[in-house]
Steps between C-alpha positions, in 0.01 A plus 500: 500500500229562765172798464712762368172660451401486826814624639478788215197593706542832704264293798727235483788739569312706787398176601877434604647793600208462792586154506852524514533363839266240452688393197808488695244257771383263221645524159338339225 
């Protein structure tokens, strides 16, 4: 199980919508 707090966080979720393409680019 990884952060599941961190992804619970609404930044975390803007973070990658406006990241989507740069998750596609380097996923972690």
């Amino acid at each position: 199980m990884k952060s599941s707090s961190i992804n619970d966080t609404p930044i975390c979720n803007n973070f990658k919508k406006t990241n989507q393409t740069m998750v596609h680019s380097h996923p972690r």
